[in-house]
N, C-alpha and C positions, 0 to 999 in steps of 0.2 A: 690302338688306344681308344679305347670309349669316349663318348661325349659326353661334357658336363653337363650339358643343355638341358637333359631328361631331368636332371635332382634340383635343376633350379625352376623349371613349368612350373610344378606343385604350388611351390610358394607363390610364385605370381597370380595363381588360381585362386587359393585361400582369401593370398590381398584383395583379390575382385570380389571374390563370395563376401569376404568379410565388409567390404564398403558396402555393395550393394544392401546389405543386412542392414546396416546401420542409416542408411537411404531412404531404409523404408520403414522405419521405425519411431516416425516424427512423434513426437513429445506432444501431448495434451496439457502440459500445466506448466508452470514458472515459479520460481524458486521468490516468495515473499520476506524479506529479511527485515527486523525493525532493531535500530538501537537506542535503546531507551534509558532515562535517566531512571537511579535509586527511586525506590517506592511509588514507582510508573505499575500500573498494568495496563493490555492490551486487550483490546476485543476486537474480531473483524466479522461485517457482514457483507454479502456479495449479493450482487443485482444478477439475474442471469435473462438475459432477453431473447424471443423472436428474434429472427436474421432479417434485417430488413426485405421487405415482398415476401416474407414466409407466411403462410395460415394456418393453423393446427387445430380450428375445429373450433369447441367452444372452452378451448383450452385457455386461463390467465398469460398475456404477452407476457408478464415476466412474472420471476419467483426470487426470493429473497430466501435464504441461511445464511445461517452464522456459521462461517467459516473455521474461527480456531477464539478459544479464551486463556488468557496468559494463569500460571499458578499461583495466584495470590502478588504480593509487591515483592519487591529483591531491593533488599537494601543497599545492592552497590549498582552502577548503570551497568545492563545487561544487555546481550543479544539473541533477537527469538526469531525464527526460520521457521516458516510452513511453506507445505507445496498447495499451490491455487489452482485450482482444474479450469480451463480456460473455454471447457462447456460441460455440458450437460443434459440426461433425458429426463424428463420428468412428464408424467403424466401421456407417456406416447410422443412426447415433441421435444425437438432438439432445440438447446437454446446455449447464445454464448453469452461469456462474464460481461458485463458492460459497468459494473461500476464495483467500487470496494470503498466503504467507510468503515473507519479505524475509529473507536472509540479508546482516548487514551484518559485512565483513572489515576488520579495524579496523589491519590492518597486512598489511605483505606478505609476511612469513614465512609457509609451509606446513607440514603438521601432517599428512600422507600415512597418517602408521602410526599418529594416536592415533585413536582413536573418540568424543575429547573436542576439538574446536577449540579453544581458549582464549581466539583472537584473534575470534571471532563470535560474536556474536547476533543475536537475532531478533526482528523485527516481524511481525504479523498483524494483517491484515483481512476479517473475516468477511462476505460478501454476502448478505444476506436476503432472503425475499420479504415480509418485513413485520417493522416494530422495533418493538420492546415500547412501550406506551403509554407517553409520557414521554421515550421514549429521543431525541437528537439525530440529526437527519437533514440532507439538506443543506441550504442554506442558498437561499431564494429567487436570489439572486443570489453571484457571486464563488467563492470556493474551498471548500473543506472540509480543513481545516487536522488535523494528528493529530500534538499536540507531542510529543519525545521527547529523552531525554537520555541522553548513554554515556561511564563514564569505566573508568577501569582501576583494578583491586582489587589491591594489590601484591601479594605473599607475604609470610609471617610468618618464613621462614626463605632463607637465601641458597639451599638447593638448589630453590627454589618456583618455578614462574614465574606472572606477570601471568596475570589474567586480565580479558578484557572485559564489562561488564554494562552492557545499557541497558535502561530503564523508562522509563514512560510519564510525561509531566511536563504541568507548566501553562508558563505563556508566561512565569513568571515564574521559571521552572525547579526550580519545587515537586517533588519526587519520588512517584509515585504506585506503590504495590503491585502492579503490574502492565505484560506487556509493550508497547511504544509500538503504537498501532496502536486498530482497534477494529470497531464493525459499521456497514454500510450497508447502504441497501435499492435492490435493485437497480434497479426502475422511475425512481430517480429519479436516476440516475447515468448514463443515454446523452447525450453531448456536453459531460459535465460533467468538472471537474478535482478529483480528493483529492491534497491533497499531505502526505507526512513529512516534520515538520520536525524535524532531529537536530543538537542544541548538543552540547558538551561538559563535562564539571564536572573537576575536579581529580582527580586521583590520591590514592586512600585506602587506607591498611593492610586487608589481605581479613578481619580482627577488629575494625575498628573498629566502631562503635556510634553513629551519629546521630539525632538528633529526625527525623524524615521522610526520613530512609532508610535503604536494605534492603540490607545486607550478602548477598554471594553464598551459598549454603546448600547442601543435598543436595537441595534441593525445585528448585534453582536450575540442574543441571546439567549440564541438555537447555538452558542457552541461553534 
């Protein structure tokens, strides 16, 4: 009687061929997700830098694109996906992402002649090669969540107009001192997903005064 052994090798060869394949076919980029509230749009611009000890001549240390622009506002809260390439060559020199600012437009009016937007702010995420002891990194498994909340700051007088602020929140829409967004370290972000998640809160007088939040300010005015 024959042996099985021979019809079963193949496959145990494939399974090897096939891992090794996928071994070596490590991922350059990370899957960017943002959920954004009705009549949001998004823009992102990426920092791409020298490796630290690197020299490239009399090449710029770093170079800035705009990564992706959302299609206009959605009037119900939507969710927008781009892939972020985690470097890049430019000009002969290889350089990784080190930052990403999130410009989020909170209406579709334009603001052409002021040098103050009113209707956007900003998220940031900063890309490391190593996070502070302690600090949150990604998650074995699943997403890497960065909650955040944005409402509109009235005016105190009828000739004011609105303005938009968003800060960084808990899941329970706690208000945090700071903008949504945060740090990652880059080794462990190839084929994985961070997403911004962005609620809404109520409409508050630009003086008002709450327990755990942050009225707009002059520290406030870059957004």
């Amino acid at each position: 009687m024959p042996s099985r052994f021979p019809r079963r090798a193949p496959w145990r060869a494939l399974s090897l061929l096939a891992a090794l394949a996928l071994g070596g076919c490590a991922s350059n980029e990370f899957t960017l997700e943002a959920d954004l509230p009705g009549d949001f749009a998004l823009a992102g611009d990426a920092r791409y830098s020298l490796p630290a000890g690197s020299h490239c001549g009399a090449a710029a240390e770093s170079v800035t694109q705009r990564l992706f622009t959302t299609d206009g506002h959605a009037q119900r809260p939507h969710r927008v996906s781009y892939q972020v390439p985690l470097s890049l060559s430019s000009d002969g020199c290889r350089r990784e992402l080190s930052h990403i600012r999130l410009a989020m437009d909170g209406e579709s009016a334009s603001h052409p002649l002021e040098a103050f937007a009113p209707d956007v702010s900003y998220a940031n995420l900063a890309i490391r090669s190593q996070l502070a002891p302690g600090s949150a990194g990604m998650p074995k498994h699943g997403v890497r969540i960065f909650d955040g909340c944005c409402r509109w700051l009235l005016p105190d007088s009828p000739s004011g107009e609105r303005q938009l602020q968003c800060n960084a929140s808990d899941i329970n829409g706690q208000w945090f001192d700071a903008k949504p967004g945060g740090e990652l370290q880059r080794d462990q972000l190839p084929g994985r997903i961070v997403r911004l998640a962005i609620g809404v809160a109520p409409d508050i007088p630009a003086s008002a005064e709450q327990p755990g939040a942050q009225t707009l300010s002059a520290a406030d005015s870059s957004n």
